[in-house]
Kinemage of the C-alpha trace (Angstrom):
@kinemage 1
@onewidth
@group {chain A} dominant
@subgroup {mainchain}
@vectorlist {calphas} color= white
{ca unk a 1} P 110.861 77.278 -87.590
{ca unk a 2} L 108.347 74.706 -88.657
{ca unk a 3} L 108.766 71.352 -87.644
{ca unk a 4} L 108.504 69.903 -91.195
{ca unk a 5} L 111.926 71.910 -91.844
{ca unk a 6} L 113.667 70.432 -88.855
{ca unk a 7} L 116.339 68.912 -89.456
{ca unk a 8} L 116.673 65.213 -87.005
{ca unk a 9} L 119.371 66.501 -85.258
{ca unk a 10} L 117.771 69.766 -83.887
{ca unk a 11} L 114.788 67.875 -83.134
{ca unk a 12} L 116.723 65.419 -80.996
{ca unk a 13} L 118.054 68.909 -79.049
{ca unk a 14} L 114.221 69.626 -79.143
{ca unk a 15} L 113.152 66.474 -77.618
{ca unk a 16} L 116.249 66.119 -74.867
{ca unk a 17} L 115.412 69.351 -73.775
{ca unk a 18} L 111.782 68.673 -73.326
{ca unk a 19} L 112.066 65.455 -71.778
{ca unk a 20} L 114.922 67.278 -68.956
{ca unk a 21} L 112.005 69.491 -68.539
{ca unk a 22} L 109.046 67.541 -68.186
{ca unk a 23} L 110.962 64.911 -65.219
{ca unk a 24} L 111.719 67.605 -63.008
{ca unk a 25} L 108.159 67.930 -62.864
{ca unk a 26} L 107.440 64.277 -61.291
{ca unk a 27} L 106.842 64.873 -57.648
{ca unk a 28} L 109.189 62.247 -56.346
{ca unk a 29} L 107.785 62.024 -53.060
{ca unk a 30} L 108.684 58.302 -51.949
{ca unk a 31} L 112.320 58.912 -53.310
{ca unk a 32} L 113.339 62.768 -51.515
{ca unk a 33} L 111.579 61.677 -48.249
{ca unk a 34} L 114.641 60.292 -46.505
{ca unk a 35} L 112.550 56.970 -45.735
{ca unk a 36} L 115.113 55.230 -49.183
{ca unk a 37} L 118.805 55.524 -48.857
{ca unk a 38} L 119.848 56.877 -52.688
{ca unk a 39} L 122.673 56.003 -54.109
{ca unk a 40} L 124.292 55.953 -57.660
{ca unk a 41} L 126.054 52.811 -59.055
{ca unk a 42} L 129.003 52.783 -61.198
{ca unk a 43} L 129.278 51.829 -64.331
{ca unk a 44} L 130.996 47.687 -64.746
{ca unk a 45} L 130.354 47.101 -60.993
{ca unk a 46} L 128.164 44.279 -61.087
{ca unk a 47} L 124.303 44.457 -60.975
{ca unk a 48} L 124.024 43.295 -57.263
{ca unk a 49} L 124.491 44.407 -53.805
{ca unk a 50} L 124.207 42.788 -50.685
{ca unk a 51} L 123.137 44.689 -47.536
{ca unk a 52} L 124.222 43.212 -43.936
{ca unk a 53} L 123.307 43.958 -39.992
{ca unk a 54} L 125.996 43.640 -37.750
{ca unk a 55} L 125.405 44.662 -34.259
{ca unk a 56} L 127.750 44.536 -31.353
{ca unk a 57} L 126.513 44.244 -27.244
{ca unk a 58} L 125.505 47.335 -25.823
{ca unk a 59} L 127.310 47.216 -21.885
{ca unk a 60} L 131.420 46.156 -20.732
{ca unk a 61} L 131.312 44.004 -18.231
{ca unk a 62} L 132.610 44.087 -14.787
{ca unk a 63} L 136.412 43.716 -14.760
{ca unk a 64} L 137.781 41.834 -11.113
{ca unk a 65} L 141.383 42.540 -10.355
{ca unk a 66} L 144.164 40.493 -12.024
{ca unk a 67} L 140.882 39.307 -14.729
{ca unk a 68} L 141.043 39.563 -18.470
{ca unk a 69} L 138.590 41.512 -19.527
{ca unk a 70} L 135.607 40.102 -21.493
{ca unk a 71} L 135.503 40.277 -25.738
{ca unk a 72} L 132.620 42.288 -26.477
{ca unk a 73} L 130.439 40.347 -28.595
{ca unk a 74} L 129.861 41.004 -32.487
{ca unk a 75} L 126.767 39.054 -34.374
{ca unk a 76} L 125.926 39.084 -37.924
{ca unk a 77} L 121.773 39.882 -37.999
{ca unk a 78} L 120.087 39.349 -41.209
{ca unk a 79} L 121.231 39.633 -45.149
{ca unk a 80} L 119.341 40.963 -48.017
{ca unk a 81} L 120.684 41.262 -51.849
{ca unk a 82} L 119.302 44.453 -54.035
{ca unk a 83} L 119.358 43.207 -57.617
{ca unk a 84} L 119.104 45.890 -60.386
{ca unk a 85} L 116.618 46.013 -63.145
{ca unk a 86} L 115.680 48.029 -66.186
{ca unk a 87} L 112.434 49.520 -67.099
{ca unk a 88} L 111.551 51.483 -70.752
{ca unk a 89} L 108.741 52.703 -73.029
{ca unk a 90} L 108.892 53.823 -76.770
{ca unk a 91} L 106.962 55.993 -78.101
{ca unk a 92} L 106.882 57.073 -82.003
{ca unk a 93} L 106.792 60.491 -83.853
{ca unk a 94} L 105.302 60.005 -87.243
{ca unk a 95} L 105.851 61.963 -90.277
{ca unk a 96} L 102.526 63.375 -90.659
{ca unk a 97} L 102.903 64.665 -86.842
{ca unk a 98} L 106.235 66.316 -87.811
{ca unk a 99} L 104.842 67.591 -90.938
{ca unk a 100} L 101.322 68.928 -90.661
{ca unk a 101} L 101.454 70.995 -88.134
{ca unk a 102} L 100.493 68.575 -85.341
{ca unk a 103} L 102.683 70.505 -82.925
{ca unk a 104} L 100.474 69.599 -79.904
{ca unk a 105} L 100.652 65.771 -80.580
{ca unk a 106} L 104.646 65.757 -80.716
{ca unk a 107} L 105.004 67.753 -77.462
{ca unk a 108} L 102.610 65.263 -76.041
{ca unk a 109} L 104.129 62.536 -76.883
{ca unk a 110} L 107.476 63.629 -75.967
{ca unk a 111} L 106.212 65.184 -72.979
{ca unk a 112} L 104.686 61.917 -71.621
{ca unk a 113} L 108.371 60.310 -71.750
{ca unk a 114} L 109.754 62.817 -69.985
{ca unk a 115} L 108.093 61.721 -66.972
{ca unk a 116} L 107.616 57.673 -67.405
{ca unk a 117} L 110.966 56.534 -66.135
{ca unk a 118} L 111.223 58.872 -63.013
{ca unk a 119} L 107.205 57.901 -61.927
{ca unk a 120} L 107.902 54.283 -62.599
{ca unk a 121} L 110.405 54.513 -60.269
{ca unk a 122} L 108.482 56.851 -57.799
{ca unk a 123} L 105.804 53.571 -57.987
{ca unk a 124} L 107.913 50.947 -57.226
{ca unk a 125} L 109.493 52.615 -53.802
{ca unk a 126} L 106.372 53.728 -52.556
{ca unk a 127} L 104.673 49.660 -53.153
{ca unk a 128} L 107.151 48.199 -50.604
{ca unk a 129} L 105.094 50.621 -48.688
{ca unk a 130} L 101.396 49.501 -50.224
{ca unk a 131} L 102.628 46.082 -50.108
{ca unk a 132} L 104.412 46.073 -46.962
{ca unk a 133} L 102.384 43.485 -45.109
{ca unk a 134} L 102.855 40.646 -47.514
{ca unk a 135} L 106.627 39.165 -48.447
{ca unk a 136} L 105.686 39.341 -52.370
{ca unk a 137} L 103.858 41.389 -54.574
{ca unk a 138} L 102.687 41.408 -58.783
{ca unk a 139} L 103.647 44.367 -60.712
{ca unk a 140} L 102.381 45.525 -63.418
{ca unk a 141} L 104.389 43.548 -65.866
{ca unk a 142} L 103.221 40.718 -63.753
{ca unk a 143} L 106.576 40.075 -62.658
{ca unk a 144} L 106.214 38.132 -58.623
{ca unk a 145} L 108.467 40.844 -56.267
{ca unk a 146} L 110.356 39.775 -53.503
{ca unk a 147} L 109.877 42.501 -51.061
{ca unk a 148} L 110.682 40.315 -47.600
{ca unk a 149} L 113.138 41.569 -44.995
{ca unk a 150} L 116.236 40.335 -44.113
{ca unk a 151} L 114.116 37.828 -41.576
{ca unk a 152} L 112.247 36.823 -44.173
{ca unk a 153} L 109.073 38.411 -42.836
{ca unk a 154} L 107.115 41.210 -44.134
{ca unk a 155} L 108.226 44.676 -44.136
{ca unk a 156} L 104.960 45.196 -41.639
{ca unk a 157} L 105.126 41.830 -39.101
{ca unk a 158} L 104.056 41.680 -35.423
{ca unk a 159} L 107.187 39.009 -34.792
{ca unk a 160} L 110.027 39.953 -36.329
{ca unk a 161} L 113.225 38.025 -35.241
{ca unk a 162} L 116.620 38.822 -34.822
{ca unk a 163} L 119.634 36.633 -34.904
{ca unk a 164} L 121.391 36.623 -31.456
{ca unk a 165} L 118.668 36.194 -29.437
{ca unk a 166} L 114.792 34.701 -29.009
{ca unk a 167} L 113.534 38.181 -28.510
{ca unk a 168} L 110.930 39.018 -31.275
{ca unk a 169} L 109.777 42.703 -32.289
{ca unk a 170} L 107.028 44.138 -34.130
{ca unk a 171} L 106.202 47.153 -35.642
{ca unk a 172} L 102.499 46.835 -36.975
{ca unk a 173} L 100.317 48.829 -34.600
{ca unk a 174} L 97.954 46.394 -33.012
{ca unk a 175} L 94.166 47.091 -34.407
{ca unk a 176} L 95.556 49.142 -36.508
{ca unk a 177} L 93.918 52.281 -35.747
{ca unk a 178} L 93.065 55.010 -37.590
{ca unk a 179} L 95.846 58.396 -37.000
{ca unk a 180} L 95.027 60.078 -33.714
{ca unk a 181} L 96.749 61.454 -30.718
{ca unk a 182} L 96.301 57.907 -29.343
{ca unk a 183} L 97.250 56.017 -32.331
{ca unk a 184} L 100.598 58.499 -32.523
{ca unk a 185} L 101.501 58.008 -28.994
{ca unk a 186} L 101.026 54.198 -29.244
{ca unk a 187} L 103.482 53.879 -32.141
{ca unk a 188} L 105.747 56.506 -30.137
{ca unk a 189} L 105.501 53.689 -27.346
{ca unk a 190} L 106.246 50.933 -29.817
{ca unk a 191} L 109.434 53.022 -30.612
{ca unk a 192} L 110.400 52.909 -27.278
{ca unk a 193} L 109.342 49.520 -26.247
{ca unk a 194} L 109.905 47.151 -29.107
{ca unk a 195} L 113.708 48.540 -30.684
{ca unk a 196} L 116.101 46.016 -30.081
{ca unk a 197} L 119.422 45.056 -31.571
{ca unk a 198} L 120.527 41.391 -33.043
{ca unk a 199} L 121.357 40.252 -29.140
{ca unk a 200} L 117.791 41.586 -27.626
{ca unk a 201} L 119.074 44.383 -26.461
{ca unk a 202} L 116.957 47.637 -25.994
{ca unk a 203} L 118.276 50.657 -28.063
{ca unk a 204} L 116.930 54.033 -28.844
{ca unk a 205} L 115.075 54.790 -32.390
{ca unk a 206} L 114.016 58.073 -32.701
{ca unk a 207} L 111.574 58.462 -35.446
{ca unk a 208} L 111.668 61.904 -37.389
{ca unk a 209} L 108.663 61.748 -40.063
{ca unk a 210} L 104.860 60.819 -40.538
{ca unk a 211} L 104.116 59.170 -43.040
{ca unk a 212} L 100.347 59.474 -44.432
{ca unk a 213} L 98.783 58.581 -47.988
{ca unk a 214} L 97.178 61.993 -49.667
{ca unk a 215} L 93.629 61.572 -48.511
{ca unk a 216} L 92.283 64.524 -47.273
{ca unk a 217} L 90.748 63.234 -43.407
{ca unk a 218} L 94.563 61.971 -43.082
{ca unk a 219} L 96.355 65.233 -44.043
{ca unk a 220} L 93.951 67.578 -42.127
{ca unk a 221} L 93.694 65.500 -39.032
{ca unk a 222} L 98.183 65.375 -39.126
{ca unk a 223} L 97.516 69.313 -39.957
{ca unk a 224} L 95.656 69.990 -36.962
{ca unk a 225} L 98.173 68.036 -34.779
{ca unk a 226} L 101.544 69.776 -36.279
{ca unk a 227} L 99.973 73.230 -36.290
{ca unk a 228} L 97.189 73.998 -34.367
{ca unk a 229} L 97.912 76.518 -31.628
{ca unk a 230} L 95.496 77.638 -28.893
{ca unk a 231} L 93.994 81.252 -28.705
{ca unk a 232} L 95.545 83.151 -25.997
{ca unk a 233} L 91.995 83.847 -24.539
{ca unk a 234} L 91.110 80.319 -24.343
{ca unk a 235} L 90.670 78.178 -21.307
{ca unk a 236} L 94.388 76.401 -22.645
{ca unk a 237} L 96.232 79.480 -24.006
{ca unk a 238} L 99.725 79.471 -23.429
{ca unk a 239} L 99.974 75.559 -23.399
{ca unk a 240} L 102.630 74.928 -26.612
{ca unk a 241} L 101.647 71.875 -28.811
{ca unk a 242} L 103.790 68.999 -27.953
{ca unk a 243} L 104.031 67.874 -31.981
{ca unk a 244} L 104.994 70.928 -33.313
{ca unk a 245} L 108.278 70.684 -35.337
{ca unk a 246} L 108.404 66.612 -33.581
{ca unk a 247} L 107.710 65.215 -37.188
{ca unk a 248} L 108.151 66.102 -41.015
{ca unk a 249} L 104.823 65.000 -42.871
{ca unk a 250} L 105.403 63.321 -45.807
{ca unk a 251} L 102.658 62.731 -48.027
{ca unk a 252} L 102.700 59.416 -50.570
{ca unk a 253} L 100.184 59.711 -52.903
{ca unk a 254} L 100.595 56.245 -54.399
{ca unk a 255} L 100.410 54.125 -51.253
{ca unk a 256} L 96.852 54.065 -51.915
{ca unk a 257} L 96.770 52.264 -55.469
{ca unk a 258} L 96.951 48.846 -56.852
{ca unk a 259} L 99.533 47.086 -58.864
{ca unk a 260} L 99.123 49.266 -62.334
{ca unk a 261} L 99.005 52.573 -60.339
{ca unk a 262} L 95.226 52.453 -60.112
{ca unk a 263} L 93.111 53.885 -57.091
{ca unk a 264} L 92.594 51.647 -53.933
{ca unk a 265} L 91.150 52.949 -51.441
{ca unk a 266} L 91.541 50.075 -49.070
{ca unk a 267} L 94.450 51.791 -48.943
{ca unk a 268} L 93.866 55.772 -48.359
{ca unk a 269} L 93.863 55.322 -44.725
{ca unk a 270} L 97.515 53.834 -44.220
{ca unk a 271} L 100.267 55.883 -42.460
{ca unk a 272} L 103.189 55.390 -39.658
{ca unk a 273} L 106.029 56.602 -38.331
{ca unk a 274} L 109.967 55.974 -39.317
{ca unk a 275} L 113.427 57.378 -38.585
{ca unk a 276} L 115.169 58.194 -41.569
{ca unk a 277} L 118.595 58.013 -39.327
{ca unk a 278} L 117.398 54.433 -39.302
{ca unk a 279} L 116.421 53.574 -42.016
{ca unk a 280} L 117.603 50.472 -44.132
{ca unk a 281} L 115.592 51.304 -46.859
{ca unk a 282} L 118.108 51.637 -50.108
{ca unk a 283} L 117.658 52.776 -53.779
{ca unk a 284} L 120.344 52.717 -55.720
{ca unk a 285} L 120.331 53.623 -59.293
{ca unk a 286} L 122.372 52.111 -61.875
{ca unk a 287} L 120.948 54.080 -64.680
{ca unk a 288} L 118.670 57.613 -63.798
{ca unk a 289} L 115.991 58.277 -65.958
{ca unk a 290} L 117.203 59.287 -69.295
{ca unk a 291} L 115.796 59.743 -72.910
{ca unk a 292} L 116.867 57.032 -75.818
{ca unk a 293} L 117.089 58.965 -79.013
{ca unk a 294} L 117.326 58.275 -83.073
{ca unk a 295} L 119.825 59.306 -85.225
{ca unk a 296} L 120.557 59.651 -88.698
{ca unk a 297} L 120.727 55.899 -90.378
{ca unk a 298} L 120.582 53.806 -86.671
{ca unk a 299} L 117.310 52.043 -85.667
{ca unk a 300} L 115.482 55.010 -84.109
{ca unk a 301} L 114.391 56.234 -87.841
{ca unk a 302} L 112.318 53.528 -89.052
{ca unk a 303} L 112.997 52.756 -92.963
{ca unk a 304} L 109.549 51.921 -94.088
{ca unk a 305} L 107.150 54.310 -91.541
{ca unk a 306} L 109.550 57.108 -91.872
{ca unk a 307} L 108.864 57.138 -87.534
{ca unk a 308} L 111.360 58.278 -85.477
{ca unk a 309} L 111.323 56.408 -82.274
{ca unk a 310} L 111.959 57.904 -78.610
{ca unk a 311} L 112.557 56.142 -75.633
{ca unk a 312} L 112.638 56.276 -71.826
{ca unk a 313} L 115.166 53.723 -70.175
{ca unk a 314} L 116.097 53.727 -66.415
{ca unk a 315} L 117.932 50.900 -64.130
{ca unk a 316} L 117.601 50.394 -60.246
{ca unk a 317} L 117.385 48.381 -57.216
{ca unk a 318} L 115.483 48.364 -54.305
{ca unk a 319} L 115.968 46.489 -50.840
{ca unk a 320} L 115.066 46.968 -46.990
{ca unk a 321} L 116.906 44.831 -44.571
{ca unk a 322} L 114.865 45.044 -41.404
{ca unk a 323} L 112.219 46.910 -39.805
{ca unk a 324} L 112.998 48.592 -36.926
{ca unk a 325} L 113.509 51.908 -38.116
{ca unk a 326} L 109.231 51.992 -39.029
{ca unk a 327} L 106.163 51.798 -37.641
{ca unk a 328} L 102.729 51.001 -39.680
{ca unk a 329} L 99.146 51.104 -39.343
{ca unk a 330} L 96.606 49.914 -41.980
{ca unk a 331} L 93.618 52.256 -40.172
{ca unk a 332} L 91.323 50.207 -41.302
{ca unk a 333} L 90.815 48.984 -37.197
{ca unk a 334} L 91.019 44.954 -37.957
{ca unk a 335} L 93.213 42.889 -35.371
């Protein structure tokens, strides 16, 4: 059927099923890596959420004869609210592209919504990640983004605070060296040595992925470490490699860009470590990426241009309340 004898209606069917289509193609790395929490809102339930740390002491305490026994302690740690907002694009098919035989330029254009919403989204997670060691970043729209923790530091911070005691934590690897077998095993140690709860209290984090922007020295060098197995006739045959199945690489192609999504490749050599157990990293979606379409006599069919008009709309949130649960390095070796 040619397009000039389709009928608005069937093209709408046309277009929904292209744009389904075309946003299951978005590799949604940032968003399936298990470093966000996901979760859908419900309609009419308000278009904020607050996210709070409570923590309660770790050890009972010795109990004499004939004593009451001590109240464990409970303390409130740090409080961060996750405000929804929308983002959108139009685009327009004209009459002479649905009449002429300009196939190619309405699957285009229809193609290219199909996958604005979901990577808009994909961009924003992964920049609390890009942006992590500052409390605020631009977007795009030049909007100024709060993306502090619950202490009010940055996501990345060599003193992070916690509420019920004077201990401080950090979880920016000092120098910030590039990824080796060194640079692992020191943020393994910073696991170990700097996760505490809201009293100062040492507890157990056990990070589960590696995180690493797509540059190609990064993902070899994590390759070689994950996979690499000795030859049984050399000098170390038999000895098993100690990272094998330790971490799931997860590669985020858009840490390394600026505000619009361009390259930066300041950036390419950032990476870390994090425990998706952990992590209190949350995305929750008020309204999944989803295709706005005209209809006979509404707005969508534009009067005068004879246009019909498609859009994109989606609506989340995103918030992180602390940073223990992740480790960071910039690689770039400065102090």
């Amino acid at each position: 059927m040619d397009l000039n004898t389709v009928s608005l209606n069937v093209f709408v069917q046309l277009a929904n099923v292209i744009f389904e289509k075309e946003k299951e193609t978005v590799e949604m790395n940032a968003r399936n890596s298990g470093l966000f929490y996901v979760e859908t809102v419900p309609e009419q339930t308000g278009d904020i959420r607050q996210f709070t740390e409570i923590d309660r002491n770790r050890y009972a305490r010795r109990k004499n004869e004939g004593d009451q026994s001590v109240h464990a302690k409970v303390q409130q740690g740090y409080s961060v609210n996750l405000q929804a907002y929308r983002v959108a694009a139009d685009l327009s098919i004209t009459y002479e592209m649905r009449t002429r035989n300009k196939y190619n330029d309405v699957i285009d254009t229809l193609t290219s919504l199909g996958t604005q919403g979901a990577e808009r989204m994909e961009l924003d997670l992964t920049h609390r990640i890009t942006f992590g060691t500052a409390t605020t970043y631009t977007d795009m729209d030049g909007v100024s983004v709060s993306i502090a923790v619950g202490d009010t530091l940055s996501l990345f911070n060599t003193a992070h605070t916690v509420k019920g005691s004077s201990v401080t934590y950090r979880n920016r690897l000092p120098n910030n060296p590039l990824i080796s077998r060194g640079a692992l095993e020191l943020a393994e140690r910073q696991f170990v040595e700097q996760s505490v709860n809201q009293f100062g209290e040492k507890i157990r984090i056990k990070p589960d992925v590696l995180f690493t922007t797509d540059d190609p020295t990064q993902i070899n060098v994590v390759m070689e470490y994950f996979k690499s197995l000795a030859s049984p006739d050399a000098p170390n045959s038999g000895v098993e490699n100690v990272y094998k199945h330790k971490y799931r690489h997860v590669v985020l192609p858009l840490i390394a860009t600026d505000a619009n999504g361009l390259v930066d490749s300041t950036k390419s050599k950032y990476w870390g470590l994090a425990s998706t157990q952990k992590s209190t990293a949350h995305l929750l979606v008020w309204e999944e990426p989803h295709l706005k379409t005209p209809s006979e006599g509404n707005n969508g069919e534009n009067f005068s241009t004879d246009d019909w008009t498609f859009g994109v709309r989606a609506g989340y949130g995103i918030a992180i309340t602390n940073a223990q649960w992740i480790q960071f390095s910039t690689g770039d070796g400065t102090a």
